[in-house]
C-alpha positions in Angstrom: 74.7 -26.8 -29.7 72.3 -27.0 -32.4 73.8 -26.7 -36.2 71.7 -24.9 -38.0 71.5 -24.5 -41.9 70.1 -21.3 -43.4 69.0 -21.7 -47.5 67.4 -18.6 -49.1 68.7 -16.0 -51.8 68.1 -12.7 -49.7 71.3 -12.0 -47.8 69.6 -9.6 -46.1 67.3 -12.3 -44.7 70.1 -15.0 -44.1 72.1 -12.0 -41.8 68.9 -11.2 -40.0 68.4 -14.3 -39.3 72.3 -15.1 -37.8 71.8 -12.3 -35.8 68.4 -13.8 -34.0 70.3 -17.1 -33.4 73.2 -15.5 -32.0 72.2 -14.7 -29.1 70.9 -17.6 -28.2 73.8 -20.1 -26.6 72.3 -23.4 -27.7 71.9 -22.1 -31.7 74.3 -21.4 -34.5 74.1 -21.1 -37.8 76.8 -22.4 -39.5 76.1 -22.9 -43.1 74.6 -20.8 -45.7 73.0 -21.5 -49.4 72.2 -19.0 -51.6 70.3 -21.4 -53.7 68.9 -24.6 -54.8 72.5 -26.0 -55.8 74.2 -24.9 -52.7 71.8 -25.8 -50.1 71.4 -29.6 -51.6 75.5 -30.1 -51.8 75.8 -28.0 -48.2 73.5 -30.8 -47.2 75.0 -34.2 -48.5 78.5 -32.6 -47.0 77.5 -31.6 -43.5 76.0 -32.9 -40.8 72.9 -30.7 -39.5 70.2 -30.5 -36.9 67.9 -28.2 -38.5 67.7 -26.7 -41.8 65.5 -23.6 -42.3 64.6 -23.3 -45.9 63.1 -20.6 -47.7 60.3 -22.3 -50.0 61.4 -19.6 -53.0 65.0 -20.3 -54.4 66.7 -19.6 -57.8 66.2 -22.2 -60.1 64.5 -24.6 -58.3 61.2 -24.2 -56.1 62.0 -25.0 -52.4 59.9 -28.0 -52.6 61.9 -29.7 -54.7 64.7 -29.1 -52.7 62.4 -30.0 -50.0 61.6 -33.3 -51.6 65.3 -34.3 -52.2 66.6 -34.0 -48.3 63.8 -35.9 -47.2 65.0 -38.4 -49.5 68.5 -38.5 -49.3 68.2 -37.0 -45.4 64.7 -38.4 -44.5 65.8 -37.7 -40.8 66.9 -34.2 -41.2 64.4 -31.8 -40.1 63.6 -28.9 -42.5 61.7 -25.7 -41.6 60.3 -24.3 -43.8 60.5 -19.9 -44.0 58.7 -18.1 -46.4 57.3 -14.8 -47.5 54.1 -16.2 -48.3 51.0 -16.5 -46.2 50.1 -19.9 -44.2 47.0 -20.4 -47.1 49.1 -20.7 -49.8 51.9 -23.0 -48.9 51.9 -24.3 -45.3 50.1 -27.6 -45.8 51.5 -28.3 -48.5 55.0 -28.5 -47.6 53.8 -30.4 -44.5 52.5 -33.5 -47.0 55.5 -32.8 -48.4 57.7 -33.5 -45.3 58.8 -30.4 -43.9 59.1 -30.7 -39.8 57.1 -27.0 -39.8 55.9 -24.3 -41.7 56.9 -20.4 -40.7 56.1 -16.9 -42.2 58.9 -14.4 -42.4 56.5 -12.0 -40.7 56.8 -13.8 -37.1 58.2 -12.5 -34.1 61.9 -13.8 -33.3 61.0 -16.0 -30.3 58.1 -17.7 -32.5 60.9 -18.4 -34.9 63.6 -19.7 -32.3 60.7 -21.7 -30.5 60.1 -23.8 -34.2 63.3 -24.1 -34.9 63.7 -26.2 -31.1 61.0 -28.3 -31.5 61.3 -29.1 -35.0 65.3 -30.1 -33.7 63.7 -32.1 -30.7 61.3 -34.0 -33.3 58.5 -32.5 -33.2 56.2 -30.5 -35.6 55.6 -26.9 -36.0 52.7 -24.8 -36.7 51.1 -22.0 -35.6 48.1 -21.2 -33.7 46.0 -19.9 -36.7 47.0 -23.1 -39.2 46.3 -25.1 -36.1 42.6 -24.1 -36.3 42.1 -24.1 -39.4 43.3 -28.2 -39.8 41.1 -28.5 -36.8 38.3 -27.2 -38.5 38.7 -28.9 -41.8 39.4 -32.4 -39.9 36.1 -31.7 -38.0 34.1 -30.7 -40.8 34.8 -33.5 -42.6 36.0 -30.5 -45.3 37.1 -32.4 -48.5 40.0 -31.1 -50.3 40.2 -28.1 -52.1 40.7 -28.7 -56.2 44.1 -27.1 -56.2 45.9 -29.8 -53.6 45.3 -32.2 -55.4 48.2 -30.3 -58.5 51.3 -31.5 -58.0 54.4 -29.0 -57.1 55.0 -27.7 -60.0 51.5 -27.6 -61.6 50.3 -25.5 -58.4 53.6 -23.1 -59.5 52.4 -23.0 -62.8 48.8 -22.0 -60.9 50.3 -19.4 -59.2 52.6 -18.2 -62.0 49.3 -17.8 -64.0 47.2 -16.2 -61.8 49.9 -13.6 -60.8 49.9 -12.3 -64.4 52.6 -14.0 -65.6 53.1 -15.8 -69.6 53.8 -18.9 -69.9 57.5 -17.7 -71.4 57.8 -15.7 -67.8 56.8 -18.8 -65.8 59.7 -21.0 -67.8 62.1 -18.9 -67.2 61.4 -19.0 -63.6 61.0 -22.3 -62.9 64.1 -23.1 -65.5 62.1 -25.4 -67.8 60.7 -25.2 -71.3 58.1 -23.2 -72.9 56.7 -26.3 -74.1 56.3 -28.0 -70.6 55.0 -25.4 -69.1 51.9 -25.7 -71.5 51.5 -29.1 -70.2 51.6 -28.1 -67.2 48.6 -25.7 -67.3 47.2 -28.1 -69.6 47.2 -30.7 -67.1 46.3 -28.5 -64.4 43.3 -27.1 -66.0 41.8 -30.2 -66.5 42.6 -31.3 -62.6 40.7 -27.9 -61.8 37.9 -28.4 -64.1 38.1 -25.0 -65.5 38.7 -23.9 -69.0 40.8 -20.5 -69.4 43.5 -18.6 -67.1 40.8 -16.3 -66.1 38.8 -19.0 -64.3 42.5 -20.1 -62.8 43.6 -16.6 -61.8 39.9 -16.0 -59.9 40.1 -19.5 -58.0 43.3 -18.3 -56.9 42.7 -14.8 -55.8 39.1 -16.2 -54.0 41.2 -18.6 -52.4 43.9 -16.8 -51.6 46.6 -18.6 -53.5 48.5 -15.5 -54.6 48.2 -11.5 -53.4 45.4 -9.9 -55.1 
C-alpha cells in the first residue's frame, strides 16, 4: 500500500482528498501538514511513497518546501496540487523537481492516476501542458522573461501584479519590507521593465495571475 502524504492549509481540501484515496485499496493517506513546518518535520520522521503538496502554504511558498525534500529526500516523489492554473506554476515546479504538476480542478481518477505514476517513478502532466512543452520544444520558443526570476522574485511578480504593497507581499511571504524591495528591484531589472504597471500587464497578458 502506498503511504501517502497530504501538505496544504485547507482542511477542507486535505478531507476531500482522504476521502478520494479511500476507496481505493492500494492508497492511504496517512500523514497530514497543515503547513510549511509540519510537512518538512512529517517528512524527515516518516517514511513516504508520495507526497502531494499544495504549492501555497503559510509561511513559506511550497517551492521552498519543494526545494528542501528534494534535498534532504531527493528520492521522494512530490506532486504537486494547486489552485492555480498549469500557466502559472506547472513548469516551474517541474525544473524545480516535483515528480508532477496537478490542478485542484481535475477529476478524481486524473488525480489517483498521477499520484500512481508519480509513485512508480514516473512523471506527471497533463494532456494540455503536454502540448504546450511540445510546442515550445518544436518551435524552438525561447524562454519567457519571467522564468528566468527565481522563486521568490516570480512571488514577488505575482504579489505585485495581483494589487498587493510591498508591506502586503512581506507579510505573506514572512520576510522584510526591505527585501522585498530588492526583490522587485532585482526582478525588474531581469524583466527589463521599469514600474509595477509594466510588471502587473506582463503578468495579466501572460497569464501569471487572474485578471
Amino acid at each position: 500500500m502506498l503511504r501517502i502524504l497530504i501538505a496544504d492549509d485547507h482542511a477542507i481540501v486535505r478531507e476531500g482528498l482522504k476521502r478520494i484515496v479511500a476507496e481505493e485499496p492500494d492508497l492511504a493517506v496517512v500523514g497530514e501538514a497543515r503547513n510549511a513546518a509540519e510537512a518538512l518535520e512529517l517528512v524527515r520522521r516518516h517514511p513516504w511513497d508520495v507526497v502531494v503538496l499544495d504549492i501555497t502554504l503559510p509561511g513559506r511558498s511550497g517551492l521552498e518546501v519543494l526545494g528542501e525534500i528534494r534535498r534532504e529526500r531527493p528520492r521522494l516523489p512530490v506532486l504537486v496540487l494547486s489552485m492555480h492554473p498549469e500557466e502559472q506554476f506547472a513548469v516551474r515546479v517541474l525544473k524545480a523537481g516535483a515528480a508532477g504538476y496537478i490542478t485542484k480542478t481535475a477529476a478524481s481518477r486524473e488525480l489517483l492516476a498521477a499520484i500512481r505514476r508519480v509513485a512508480s517513478g514516473g512523471k506527471y502532466i497533463s494532456p494540455t501542458l503536454a502540448d504546450t512543452l511540445a510546442t515550445a520544444v518544436a518551435t524552438g520558443s525561447d524562454r519567457p522573461p519571467h522564468e528566468s526570476l527565481s522563486d521568490r522574485e516570480y512571488e514577488v511578480l505575482r504579489g505585485i501584479a495581483a494589487g498587493k504593497t510591498v508591506s502586503e507581499i512581506a507579510r505573506q511571504m514572512s520576510l522584510s519590507v526591505k527585501t522585498i524591495s530588492t526583490y522587485r528591484a532585482r526582478l525588474l531589472q531581469k524583466m527589463h521593465m521599469k514600474n509595477n504597471a509594466e510588471l502587473t500587464h506582463y503578468a495579466i497578458v501572460n497569464r501569471l495571475v487572474e485578471p
